[in-house]
N, C-alpha and C positions, 0 to 999 in steps of 0.2 A: 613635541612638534605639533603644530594646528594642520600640519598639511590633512584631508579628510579624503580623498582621492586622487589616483591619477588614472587620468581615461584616457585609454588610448584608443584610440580607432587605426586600424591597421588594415595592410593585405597584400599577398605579392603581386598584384594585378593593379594599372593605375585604372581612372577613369568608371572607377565602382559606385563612387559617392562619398570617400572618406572626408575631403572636404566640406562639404554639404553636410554630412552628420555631427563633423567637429564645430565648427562655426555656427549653423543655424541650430542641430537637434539637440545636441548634447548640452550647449551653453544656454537651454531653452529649459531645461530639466533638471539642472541642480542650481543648491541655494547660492552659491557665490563662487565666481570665477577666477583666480587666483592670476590666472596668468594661459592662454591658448598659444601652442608653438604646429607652426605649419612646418612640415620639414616635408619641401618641396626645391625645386630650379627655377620655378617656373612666379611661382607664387600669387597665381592669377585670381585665386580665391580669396586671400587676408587683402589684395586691393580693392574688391568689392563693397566694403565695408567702411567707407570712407566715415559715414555720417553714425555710424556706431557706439550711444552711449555705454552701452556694456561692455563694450572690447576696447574703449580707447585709451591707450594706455596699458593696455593686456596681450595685443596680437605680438607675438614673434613668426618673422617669416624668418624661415633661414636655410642654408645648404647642410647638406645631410654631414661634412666635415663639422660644423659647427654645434651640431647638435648637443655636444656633451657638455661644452661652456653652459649655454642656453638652457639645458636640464638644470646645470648646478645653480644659475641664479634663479630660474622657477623656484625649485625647489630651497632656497633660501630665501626670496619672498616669501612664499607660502607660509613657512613656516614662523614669520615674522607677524606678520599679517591675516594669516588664513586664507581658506577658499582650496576650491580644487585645480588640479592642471591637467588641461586638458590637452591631449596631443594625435595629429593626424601624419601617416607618413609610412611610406613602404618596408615592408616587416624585415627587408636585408639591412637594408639602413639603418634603423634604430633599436632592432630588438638587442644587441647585444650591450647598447648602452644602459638598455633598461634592464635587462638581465643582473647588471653590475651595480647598479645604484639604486633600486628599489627591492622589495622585498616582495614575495608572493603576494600575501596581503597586500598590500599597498595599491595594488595593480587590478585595473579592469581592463580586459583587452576584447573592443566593440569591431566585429569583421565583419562588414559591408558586403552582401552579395545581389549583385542584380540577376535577373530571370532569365540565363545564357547557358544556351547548352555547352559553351567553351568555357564555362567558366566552374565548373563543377570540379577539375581539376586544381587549381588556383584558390579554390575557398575550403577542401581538404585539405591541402598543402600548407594551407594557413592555418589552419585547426590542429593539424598535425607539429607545429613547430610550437605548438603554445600548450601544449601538454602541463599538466598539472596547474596552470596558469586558473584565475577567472575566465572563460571566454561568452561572450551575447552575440551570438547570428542575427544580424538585421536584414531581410528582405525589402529590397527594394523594388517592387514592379505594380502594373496596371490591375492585378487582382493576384490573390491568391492562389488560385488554379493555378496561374501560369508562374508559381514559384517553384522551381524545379527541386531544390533541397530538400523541400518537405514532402514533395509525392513520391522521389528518390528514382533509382532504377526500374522500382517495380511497376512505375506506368510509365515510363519515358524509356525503359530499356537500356539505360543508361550504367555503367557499371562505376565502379570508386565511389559508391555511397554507402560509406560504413554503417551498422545499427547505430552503434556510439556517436555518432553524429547526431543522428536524430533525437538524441535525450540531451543534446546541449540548449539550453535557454535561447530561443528563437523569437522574433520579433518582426512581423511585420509592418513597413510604413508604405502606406498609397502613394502616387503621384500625386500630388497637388500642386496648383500655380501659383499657391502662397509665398514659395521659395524665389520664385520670379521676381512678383509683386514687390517683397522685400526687398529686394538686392538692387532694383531698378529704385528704390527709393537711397540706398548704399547703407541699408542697416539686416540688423537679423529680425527673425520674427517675434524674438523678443524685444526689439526695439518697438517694433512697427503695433506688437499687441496692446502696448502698454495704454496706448489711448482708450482703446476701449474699456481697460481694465480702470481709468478715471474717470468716466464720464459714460451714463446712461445714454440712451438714446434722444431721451429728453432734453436732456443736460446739454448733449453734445449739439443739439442743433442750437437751441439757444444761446451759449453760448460764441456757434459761429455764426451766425443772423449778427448779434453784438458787434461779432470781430472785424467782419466782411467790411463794415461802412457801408455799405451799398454796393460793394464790387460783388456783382453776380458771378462772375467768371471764377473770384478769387475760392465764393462759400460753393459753388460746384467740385471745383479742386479738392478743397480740404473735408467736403461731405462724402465724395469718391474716398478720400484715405482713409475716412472712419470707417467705413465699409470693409478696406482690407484690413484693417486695423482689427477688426469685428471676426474676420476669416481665418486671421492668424493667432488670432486669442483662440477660439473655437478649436483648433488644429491642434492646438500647445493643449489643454486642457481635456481633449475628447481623443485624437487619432494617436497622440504620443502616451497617451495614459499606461500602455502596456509597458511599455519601453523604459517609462520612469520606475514603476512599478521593478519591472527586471535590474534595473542599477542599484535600488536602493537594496532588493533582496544577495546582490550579489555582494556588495559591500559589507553586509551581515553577517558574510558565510565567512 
């Protein structure tokens, strides 16, 4: 089998950022995408994505009934083809499909926690049902300090914060408007970095001075994208470093 991972991002709590880590961070940090499944109602995240060269042709949205079809042809693409499967979606709904058709190994399971004192129950509960499993803690907030997981009870007061928690593989990511920036253009920010990643700054003006014809308005526009194009390389390359860093060592273990 070529299949190389399957990352899950999970949690019992919606509105964490599973979304957001599956589609922008995760598909931003390894080498090839095999296939991305939303298993969502809703599916308002894989519609963002319109203009998506990395995901076109990859996104599955689907209802959580459906999930176990949808595993089986990932994972017979994958294995056809290669790349990794990446999948986002609430841990009642899917964990016992993955229980049954993947194997310890095979499995990264990424739990999404924002900086919420309500949510400190919701993010053990989720670490608690993935025992033995791989699991990576990603923080999601405005700085460190105010990541509640990692200062635990003993400065917040807070009680159900196990030691054992705190030695699982933790990973902070900042707020950034890169994530914005991107989706308002309907790609991820691997779409949106790639520019910069062909073209110097040199490079890039002269060649849009050439493209513009003389439309000012048009080389404004497209000198603005290289710029987020510029913000989103920088983001993938510098603030996610930890993060890839932690996938690849877990995949190893």
């Amino acid at each position: 089998m070529k299949v190389r991972r399957i990352i899950v991002v999970i949690q019992k709590k919606g509105g964490v950022g599973k979304s957001t880590l599956g589609f922008q961070v995760v598909t931003a940090l390894v080498d090839g995408v095999a296939c991305v499944i939303e298993v969502e109602n809703d599916h308002d995240t894989s519609k963002v994505f319109v203009n998506s060269n990395q995901l076109r042709g990859k996104m599955r949205a689907v209802k959580s009934k459906d999930f176990t079809n949808t595993l089986a042809e990932a994972i017979f693409d994958a294995a056809e083809n290669g790349g990794d499967i990446i999948i986002n979606g609430h841990l009642n709904e899917i964990i016992d499909t993955l229980r049954n058709s993947s194997s310890y190994d095979e499995l990264i399971f990424i739990c999404p926690f924002m900086s919420d004192r309500a949510q400190i129950e919701n993010i053990t509960a989720t670490v608690d049902a993935l025992k033995g499993y791989k699991v990576l803690v990603i923080g999601n907030s405005s700085s460190k300090e105010q990541f509640i997981f990692w200062n635990g009870s003993e400065k917040y007061g807070l009680p159900g914060v196990k030691v054992e928690y705190k030695k699982l593989p933790t990973v902070y990511i900042p707020k950034t408007e890169v994530f914005d920036l991107s989706s308002m253009l309907g790609e991820t920010i691997t779409d949106t970095a790639v520019l910069a990643r062909d073209y110097t700054p040199d490079q890039i003006r002269d060649y849009l001075i050439e493209k513009a014809n003389g439309d000012r308005e048009w080389f404004k526009t497209q000198f603005s994208r290289y710029h987020i194009s510029v913000a989103c390389k920088n983001f993938i390359d510098n603030d996610l470093a930890d993060m890839k860093k932690a996938i690849e060592i877990l995949r190893d273990l």
